[in-house]
C-alpha positions as CSV (number, residue, x, y, z in Angstrom):
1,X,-96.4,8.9,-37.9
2,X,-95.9,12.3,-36.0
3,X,-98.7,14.5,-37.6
4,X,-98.0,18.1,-38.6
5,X,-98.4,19.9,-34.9
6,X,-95.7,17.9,-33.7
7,X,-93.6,18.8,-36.7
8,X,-94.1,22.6,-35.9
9,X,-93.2,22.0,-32.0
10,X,-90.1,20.6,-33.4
11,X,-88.9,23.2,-35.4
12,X,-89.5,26.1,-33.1
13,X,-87.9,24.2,-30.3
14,X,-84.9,23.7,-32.2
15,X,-85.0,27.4,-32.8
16,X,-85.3,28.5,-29.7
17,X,-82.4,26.2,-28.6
18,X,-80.3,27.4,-31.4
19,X,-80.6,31.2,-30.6
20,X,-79.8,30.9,-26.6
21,X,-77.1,27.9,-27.6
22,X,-75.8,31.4,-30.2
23,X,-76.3,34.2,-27.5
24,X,-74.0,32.1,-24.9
25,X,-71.2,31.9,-28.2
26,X,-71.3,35.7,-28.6
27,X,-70.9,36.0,-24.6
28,X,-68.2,33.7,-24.2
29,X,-66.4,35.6,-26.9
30,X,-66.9,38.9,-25.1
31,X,-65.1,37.9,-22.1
32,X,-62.7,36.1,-24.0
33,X,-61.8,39.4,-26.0
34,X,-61.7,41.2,-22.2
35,X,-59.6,38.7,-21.7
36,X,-57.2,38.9,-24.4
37,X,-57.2,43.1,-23.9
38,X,-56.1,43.4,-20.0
39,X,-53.6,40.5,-20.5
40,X,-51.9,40.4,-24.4
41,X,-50.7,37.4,-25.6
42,X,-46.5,36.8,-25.5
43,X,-45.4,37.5,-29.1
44,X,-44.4,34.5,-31.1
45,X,-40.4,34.0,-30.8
46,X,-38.2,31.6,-33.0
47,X,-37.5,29.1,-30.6
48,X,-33.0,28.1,-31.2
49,X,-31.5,25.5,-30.3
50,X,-29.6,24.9,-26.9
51,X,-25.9,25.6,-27.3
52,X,-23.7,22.8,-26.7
53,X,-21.1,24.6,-24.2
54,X,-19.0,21.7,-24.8
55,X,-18.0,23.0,-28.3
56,X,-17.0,26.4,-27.0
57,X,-13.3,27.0,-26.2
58,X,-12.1,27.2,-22.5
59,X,-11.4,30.6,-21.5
60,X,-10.0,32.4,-18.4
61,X,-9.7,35.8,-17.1
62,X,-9.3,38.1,-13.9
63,X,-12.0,39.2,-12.5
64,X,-12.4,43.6,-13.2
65,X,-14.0,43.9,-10.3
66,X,-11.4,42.2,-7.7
67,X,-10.4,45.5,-6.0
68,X,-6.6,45.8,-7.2
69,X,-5.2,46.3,-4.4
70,X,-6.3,43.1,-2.8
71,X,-3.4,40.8,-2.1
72,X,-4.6,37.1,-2.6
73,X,-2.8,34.0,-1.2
74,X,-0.4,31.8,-3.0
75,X,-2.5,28.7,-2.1
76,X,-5.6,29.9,-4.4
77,X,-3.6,29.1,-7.3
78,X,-4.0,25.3,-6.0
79,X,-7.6,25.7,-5.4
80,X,-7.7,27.3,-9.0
81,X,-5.9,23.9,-10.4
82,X,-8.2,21.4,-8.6
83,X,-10.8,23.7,-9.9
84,X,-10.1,23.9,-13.4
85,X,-9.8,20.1,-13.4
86,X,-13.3,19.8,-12.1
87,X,-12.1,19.0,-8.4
88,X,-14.4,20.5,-6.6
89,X,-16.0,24.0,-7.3
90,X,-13.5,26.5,-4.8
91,X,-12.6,28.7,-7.9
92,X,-10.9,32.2,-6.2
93,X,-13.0,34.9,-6.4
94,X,-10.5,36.9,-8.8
95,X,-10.2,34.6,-11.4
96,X,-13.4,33.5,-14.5
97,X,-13.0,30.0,-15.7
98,X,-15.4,29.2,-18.7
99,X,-16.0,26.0,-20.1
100,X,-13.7,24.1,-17.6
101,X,-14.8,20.9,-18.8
102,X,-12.7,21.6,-22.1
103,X,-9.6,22.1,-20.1
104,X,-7.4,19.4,-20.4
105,X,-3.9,20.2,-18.0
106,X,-2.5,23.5,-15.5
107,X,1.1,23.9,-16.0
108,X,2.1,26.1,-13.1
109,X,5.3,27.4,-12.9
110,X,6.9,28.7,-9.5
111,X,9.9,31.7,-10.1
112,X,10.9,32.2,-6.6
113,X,13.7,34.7,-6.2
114,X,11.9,37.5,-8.7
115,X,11.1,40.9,-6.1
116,X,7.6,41.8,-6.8
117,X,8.0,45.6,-6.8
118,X,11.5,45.5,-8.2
119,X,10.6,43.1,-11.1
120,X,6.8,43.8,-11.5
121,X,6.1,47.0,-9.6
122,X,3.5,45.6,-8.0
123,X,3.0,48.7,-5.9
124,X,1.2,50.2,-8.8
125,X,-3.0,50.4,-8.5
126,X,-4.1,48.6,-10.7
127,X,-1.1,46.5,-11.3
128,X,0.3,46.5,-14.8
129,X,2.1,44.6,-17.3
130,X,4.0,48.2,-18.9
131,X,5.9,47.6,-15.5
132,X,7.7,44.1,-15.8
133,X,11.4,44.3,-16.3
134,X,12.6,44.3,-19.3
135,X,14.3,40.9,-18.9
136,X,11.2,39.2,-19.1
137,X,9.6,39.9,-22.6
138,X,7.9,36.6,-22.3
139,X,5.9,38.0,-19.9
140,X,4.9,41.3,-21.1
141,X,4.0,39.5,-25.0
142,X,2.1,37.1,-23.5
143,X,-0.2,38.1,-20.6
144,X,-2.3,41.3,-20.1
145,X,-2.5,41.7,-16.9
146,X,-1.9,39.8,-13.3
147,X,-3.0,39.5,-9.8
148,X,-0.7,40.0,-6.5
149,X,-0.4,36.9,-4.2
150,X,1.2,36.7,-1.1
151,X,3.4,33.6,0.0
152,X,2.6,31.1,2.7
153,X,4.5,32.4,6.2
154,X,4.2,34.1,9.5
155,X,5.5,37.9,10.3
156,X,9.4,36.8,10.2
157,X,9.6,33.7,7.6
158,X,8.6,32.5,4.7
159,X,6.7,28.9,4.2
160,X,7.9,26.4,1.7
161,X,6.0,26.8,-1.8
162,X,5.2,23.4,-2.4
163,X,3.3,22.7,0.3
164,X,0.6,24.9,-0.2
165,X,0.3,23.7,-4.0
166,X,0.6,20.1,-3.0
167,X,-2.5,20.0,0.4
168,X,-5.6,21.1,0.4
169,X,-6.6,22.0,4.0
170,X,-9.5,20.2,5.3
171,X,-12.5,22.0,6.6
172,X,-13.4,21.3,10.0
173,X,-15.7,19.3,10.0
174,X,-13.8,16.7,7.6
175,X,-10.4,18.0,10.2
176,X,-12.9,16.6,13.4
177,X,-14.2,13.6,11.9
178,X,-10.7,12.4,10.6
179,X,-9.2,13.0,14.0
180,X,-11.9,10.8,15.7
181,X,-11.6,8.5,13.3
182,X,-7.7,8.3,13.6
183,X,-8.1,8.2,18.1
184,X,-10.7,5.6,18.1
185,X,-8.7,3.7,15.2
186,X,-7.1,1.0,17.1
187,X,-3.9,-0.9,15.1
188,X,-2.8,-4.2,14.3
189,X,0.8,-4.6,13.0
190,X,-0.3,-5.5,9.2
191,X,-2.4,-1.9,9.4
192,X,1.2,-0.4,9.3
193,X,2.2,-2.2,6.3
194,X,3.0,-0.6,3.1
195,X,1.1,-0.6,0.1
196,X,2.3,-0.9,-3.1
197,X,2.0,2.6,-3.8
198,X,3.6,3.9,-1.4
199,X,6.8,1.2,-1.9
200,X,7.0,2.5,-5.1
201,X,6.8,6.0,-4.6
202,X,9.6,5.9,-2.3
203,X,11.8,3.8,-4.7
204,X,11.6,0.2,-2.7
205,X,12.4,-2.4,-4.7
206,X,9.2,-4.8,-5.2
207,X,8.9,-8.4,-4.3
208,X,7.3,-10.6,-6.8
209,X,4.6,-11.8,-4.2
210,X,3.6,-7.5,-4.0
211,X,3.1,-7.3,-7.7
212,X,5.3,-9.6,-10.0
213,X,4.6,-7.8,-12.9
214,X,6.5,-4.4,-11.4
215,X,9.1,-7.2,-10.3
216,X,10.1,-9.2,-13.2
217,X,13.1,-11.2,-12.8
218,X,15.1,-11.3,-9.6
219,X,18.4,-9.2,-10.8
220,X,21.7,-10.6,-10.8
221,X,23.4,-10.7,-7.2
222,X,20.0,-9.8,-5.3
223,X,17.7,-12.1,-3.7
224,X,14.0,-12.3,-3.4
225,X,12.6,-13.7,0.8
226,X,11.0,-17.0,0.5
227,X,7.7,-18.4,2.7
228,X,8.7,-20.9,5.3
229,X,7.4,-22.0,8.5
230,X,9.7,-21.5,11.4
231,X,9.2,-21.0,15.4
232,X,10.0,-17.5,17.3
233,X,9.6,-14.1,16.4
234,X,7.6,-13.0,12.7
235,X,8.8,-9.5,12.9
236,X,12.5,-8.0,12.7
237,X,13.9,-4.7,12.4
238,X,16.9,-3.7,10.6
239,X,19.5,-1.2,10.4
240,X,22.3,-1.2,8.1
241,X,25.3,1.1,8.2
242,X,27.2,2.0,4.9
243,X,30.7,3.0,3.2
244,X,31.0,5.0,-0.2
245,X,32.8,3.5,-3.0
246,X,33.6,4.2,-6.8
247,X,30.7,2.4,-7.1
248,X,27.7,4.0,-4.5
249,X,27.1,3.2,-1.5
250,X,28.1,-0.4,0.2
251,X,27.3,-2.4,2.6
252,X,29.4,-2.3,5.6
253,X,27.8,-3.9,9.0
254,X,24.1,-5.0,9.4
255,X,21.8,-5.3,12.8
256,X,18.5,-7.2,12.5
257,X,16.8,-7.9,16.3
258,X,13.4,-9.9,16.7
259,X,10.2,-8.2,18.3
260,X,11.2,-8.5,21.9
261,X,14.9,-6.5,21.1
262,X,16.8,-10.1,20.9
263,X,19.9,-9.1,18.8
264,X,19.1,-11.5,15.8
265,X,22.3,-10.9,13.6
266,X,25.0,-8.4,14.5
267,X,27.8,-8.8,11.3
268,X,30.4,-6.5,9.6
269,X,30.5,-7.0,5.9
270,X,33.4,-6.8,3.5
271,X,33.1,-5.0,0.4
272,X,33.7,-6.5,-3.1
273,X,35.2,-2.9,-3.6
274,X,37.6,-0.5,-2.5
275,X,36.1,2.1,0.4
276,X,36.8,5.2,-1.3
277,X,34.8,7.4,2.2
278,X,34.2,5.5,5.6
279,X,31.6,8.2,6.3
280,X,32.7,7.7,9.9
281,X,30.0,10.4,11.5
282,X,27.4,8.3,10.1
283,X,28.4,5.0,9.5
284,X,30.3,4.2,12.8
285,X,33.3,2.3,10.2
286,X,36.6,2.5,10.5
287,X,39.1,0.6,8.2
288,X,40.7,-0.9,11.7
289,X,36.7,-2.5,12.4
290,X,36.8,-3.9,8.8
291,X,40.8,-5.9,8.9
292,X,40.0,-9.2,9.2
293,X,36.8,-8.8,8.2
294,X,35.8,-12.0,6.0
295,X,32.1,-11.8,5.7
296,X,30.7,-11.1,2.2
297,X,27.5,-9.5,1.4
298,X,26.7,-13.1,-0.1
299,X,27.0,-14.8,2.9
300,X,24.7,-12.2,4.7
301,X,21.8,-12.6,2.3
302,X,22.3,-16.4,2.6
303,X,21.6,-16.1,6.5
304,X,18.6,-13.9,5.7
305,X,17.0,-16.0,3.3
306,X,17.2,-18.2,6.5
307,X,15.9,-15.8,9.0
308,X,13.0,-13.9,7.4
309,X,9.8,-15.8,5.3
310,X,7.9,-13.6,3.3
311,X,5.3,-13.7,6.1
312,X,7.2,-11.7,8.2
313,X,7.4,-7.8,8.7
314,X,10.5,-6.2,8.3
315,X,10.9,-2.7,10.1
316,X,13.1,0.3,9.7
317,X,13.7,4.3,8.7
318,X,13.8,4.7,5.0
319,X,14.4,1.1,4.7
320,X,14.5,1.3,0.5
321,X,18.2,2.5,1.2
322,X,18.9,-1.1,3.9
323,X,17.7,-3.1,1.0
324,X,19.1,-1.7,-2.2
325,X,23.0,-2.1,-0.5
326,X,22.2,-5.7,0.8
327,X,20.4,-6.6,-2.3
328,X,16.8,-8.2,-0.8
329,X,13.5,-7.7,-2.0
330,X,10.7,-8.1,1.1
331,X,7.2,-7.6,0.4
332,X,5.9,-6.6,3.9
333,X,7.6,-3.3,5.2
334,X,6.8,-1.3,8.0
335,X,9.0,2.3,7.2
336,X,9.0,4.5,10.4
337,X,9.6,7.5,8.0
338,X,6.1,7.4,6.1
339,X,4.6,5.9,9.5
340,X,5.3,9.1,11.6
341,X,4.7,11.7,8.7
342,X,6.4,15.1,8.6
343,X,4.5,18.4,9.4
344,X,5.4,20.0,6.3
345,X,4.2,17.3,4.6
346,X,5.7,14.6,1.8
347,X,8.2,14.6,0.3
348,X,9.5,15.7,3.3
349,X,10.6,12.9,6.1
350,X,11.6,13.5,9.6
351,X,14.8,11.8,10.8
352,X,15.0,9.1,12.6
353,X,17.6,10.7,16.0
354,X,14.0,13.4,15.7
355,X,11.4,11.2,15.9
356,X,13.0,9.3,18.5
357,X,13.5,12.6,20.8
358,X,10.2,13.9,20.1
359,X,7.9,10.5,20.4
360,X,10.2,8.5,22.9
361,X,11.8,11.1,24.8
362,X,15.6,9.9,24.4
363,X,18.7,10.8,22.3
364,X,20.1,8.7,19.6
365,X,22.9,8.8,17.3
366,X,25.0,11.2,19.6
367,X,28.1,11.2,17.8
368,X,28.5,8.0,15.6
369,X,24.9,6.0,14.2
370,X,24.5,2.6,15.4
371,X,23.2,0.2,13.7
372,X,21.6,-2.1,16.7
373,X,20.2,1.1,18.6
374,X,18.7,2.5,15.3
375,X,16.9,-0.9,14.5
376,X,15.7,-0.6,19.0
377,X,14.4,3.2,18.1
378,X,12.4,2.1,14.8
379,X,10.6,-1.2,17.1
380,X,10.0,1.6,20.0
381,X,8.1,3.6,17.5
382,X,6.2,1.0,16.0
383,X,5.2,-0.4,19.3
384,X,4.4,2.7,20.5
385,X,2.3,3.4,17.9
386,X,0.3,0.2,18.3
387,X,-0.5,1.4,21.4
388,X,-1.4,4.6,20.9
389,X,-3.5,4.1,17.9
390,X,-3.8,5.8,14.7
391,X,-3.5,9.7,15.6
392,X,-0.2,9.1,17.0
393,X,2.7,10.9,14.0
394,X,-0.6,11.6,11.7
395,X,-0.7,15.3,10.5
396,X,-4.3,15.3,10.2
397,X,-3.9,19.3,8.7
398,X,-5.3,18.3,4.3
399,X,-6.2,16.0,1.7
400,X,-3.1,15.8,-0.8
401,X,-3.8,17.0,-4.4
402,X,-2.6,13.6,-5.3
403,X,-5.5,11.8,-3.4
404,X,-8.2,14.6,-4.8
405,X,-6.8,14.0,-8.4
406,X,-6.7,10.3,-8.1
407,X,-10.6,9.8,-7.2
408,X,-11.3,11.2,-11.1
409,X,-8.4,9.6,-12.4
410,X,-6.0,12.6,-12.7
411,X,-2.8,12.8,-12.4
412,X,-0.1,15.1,-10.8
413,X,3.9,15.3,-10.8
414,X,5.8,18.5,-8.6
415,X,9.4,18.8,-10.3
416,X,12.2,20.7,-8.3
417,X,15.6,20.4,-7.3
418,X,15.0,20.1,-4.1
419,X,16.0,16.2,-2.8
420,X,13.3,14.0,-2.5
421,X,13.3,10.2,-2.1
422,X,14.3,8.5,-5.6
423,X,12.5,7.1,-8.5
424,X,9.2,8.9,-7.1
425,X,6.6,9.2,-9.5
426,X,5.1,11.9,-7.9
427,X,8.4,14.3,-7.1
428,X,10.6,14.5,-9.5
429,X,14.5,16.0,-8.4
430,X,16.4,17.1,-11.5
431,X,19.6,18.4,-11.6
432,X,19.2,22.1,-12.9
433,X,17.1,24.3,-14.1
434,X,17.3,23.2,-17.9
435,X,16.7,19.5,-16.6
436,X,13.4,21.3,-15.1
437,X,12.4,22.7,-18.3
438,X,12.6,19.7,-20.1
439,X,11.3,17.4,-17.3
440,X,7.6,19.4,-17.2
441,X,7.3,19.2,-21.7
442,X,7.8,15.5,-21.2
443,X,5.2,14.7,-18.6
444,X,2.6,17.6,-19.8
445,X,0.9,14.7,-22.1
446,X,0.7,12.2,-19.4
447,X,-0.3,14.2,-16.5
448,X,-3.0,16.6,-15.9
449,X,-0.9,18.8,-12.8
450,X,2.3,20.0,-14.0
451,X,3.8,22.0,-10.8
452,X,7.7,22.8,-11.4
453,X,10.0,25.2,-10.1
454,X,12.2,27.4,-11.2
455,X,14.6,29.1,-9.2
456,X,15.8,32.7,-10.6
457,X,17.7,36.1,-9.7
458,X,18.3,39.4,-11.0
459,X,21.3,38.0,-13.0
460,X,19.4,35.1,-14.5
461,X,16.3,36.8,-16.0
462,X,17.4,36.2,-19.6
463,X,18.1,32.2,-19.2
464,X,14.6,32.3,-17.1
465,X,12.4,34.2,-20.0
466,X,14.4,31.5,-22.4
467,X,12.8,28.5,-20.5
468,X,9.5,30.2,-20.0
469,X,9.5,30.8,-24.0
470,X,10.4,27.5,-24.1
471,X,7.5,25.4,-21.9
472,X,5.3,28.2,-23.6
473,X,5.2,26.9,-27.0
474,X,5.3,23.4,-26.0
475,X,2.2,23.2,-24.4
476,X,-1.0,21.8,-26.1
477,X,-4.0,23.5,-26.6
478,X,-6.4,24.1,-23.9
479,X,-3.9,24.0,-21.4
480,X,-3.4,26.4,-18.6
481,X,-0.2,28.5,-18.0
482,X,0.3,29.7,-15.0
483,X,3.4,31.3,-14.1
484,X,3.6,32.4,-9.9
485,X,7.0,34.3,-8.8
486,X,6.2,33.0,-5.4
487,X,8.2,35.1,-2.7
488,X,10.9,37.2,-3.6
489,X,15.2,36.8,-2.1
490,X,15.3,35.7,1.6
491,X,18.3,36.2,2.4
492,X,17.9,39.4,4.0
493,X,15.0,38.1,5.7
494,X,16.7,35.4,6.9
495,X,19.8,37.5,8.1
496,X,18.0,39.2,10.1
497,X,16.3,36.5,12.0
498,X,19.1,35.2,13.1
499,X,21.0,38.1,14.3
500,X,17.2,38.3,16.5
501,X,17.8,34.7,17.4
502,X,21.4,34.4,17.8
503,X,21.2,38.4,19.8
504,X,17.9,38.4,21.4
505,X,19.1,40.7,24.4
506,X,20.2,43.5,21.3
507,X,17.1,42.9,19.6
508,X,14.8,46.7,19.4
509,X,11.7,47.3,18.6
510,X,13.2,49.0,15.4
511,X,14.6,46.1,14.4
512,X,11.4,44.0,14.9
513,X,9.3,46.5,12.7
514,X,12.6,46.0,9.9
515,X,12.0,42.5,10.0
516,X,8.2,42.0,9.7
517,X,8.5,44.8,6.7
518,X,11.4,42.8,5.0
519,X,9.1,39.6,5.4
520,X,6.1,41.5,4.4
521,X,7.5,42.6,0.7
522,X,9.6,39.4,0.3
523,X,6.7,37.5,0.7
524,X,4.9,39.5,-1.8
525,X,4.4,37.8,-5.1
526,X,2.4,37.7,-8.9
527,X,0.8,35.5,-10.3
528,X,0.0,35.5,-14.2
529,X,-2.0,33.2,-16.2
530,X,-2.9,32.3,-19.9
531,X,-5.1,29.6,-21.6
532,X,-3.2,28.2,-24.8
């Protein structure tokens, strides 16, 4: 038991502890307070919640300070569609897009033929919507304001529209490593085959063994290739020459060679109909080559079904056309016309008599076509392309918008009048302007990329605001409206470079500075845009 010394030691020891353990509080504090006065606390905010920008609306809008007299090119308004559709993230500079996500289509609609200082007066800094003609009220009630655009072209001609809209240019370095790709890329004959996409999108008929479900039933009078086993060649091309009838088109004589240029079958048909046009420049036919004629088109796909198994490739230029008159579905087609592509780009196809001159240095179809050279040209090109390898007839100059869309699912339709291959999903030819109109409303709910064109003139501007008003208030909400004029009337333009072509001894340098100004303003072009 600790006696009453120790109790004493106890207590002043706790004291003593208690009153430094209280003068280190008090100091502490101090420099806390210090602290606290050289560096005052952040005052208490009310802390909101994030806001969901996927409730806010889509907007768009030029941007002020995009100097106005800047003129920007007619290809940004494809960079703003892929944009808009979250295709990338090249927005042009002069246009705000907010809340693109929201954004379900871009309706863009071309009006080539309008005169952007006569129709817009464009001239005017900055440019303004009190200006547009009077024709156009659609125009003038519905957007505020607009940018200048100039059209694709050089200093004496104008580019088509729909190529700029339709390919994205690659950058180099995708340019560079595509090309290598393509030179070292060395072919096989099935690496020329068609897919099903492309068969369909230039209107072949499909085998069932491609995709029976496109296929269905064989149709009455045609015939679907069967798979047998037989010696010689496995790969045939085919020309076919034609006649018109009340009908269409008939079938009129047909050349089919094996690979090593053996003529294979060499027949002239008789029609079930009456020729109503020989189409002797083309076709070659004469009604003195058809008397006596006996063969049917009948007996020609009976001797095919015995020629050609499934196996085998079938070669030719266009070849859709060579099988819709002769009635045959073939699932494995090599088509010289998407093989060797054209510069400008689909839908656009180079001929055959062009390719053959420009890849095989020799002239074909001088006069009348024939059907047994044609089929040698199409094998020459093929062949030659097997050696060559990939790069050979590849216009390795952009990505098609298609292609872009396709990766997230998107799709895209361009609707003209201008001809393209038939039943394409992807260009769509209409017959007139009003066919246009009604062509874009129909596929704005199944396609994201609605690209039409509308061709216009001075005397027209009433029937053009009527269609604009028209695709205006059809379109669904959050949809982009952009309406382009494009380039203005060529044909002074175009006058003048062929007096410089057609005259190149008269040609002055006064005439040369009257062209390049002509092109200059006829290239000139607006472009307006709205969300709805």
């Amino acid at each position: 038991m600790a006696g009453l010394d120790d109790v004493a030691k106890i207590d002043i020891n706790t004291t003593l502890h208690d009153e430094e353990k209280t003068k280190r509080l008090i100091s502490m504090a101090k420099r806390r307070r210090s602290s606290a006065a050289s560096n005052p606390p952040t005052p208490l905010s009310i802390k909101r919640p994030p806001t969901k920008k996927k409730h806010l609306n889509p907007s768009i809008e030029i941007e002020k300070a995009v100097h106005p007299q800047k003129e920007f090119k007619f290809s940004t308004l494809r960079d703003l569609a892929l944009y808009t559709l979250q295709v990338g993230d090249n927005c042009p500079k002069y246009i705000k897009v907010k809340n693109r996500a929201q954004i379900n289509n871009v309706v863009l609609v071309t009006t080539p033929g309008l005169d952007a200082l006569t129709h817009f007066g464009a001239t005017d800094i900055p440019p303004s919507t009190d200006n547009i003609t009077e024709g156009l009220p659609v125009l003038k009630e519905n957007f505020q304001e607009f940018v200048r655009l100039t059209a694709p072209g050089d200093r004496e001609s104008v580019y088509p529209l729909m190529k700029s809209l339709s390919m994205r240019p690659f950058t180099k370095s995708e340019k560079s490593r595509i090309t290598k790709e393509l030179k070292d890329k060395k072919l096989v004959l099935p690496d020329l085959k068609m897919t099903l996409e492309e068969m369909t999108l230039n209107g072949y008929p499909i085998h069932p063994m491609t995709d029976a479900v496109i296929a269905g039933e064989t149709p009455e009078g045609w015939i679907d290739t069967k798979k047998f086993a037989h010696d010689g060649s496995h790969t045939f091309a085919l020309d076919c020459e034609m006649c018109e009838t009340a009908s269409g088109k008939t079938l009129t004589r047909i050349s089919v060679i094996d690979f090593d240029e053996t003529v294979i079958m060499d027949e002239y048909v008789k029609p079930a109909e009456e020729i109503t046009d020989y189409l002797t420049q083309y076709s070659g036919i004469t009604r003195e080559i058809l008397e006596g004629v006996t063969t049917t088109l009948e007996d020609i796909q009976r001797k095919l079904l015995e020629i050609i198994s499934t196996d085998d490739f079938l070669i030719g230029h266009s070849l859709e056309n060579d099988l819709k008159v002769m009635r045959l579905r073939h699932p494995n087609i090599i088509d010289t016309s998407v093989v060797f592509e054209h510069p400008r780009g689909p839908p656009f196809k180079s001929s055959l008599k062009y390719l053959t001159r420009v890849y095989l240095q020799r002239s074909i179809q001088n006069g009348e076509h024939d059907s047994i050279e044609d089929s040698k040209a199409c094998l020459d090109l093929v062949k030659l392309k097997l050696v060559e390898g990939g790069l050979l007839g590849k216009v390795v100059d952009g990505q098609s918008v298609f292609e872009d869309l396709m990766k997230l699912e998107k799709k895209a339709v361009f609707i003209d009048r201008t001809r393209v291959q038939p039943n394409q999903e992807r260009y769509i030819q209409c017959a007139n302007e009003d066919d246009i109109v009604d062509t874009i409303i129909k596929k704005v709910p199944t396609h994201h990329l609605v690209i039409g064109n509308l061709r216009s003139d001075k005397e027209s501007l009433s029937e053009l605001n009527s269609r604009l008003e028209k695709i205006l208030s059809a379109l669904p909400p959050k949809t982009i409206f952009i309406v382009a004029s494009g380039s203005g009337e060529q044909t002074e333009m175009r006058k003048l470079a062929l007096e410089k072509k057609a005259h190149p001894e008269l040609w002055t340098t006064e005439d040369e500075e009257k062209l390049r100004e002509i092109t200059r303003t006829t290239r000139l072009g607006v472009g307006f845009f709205k969300i709805i």
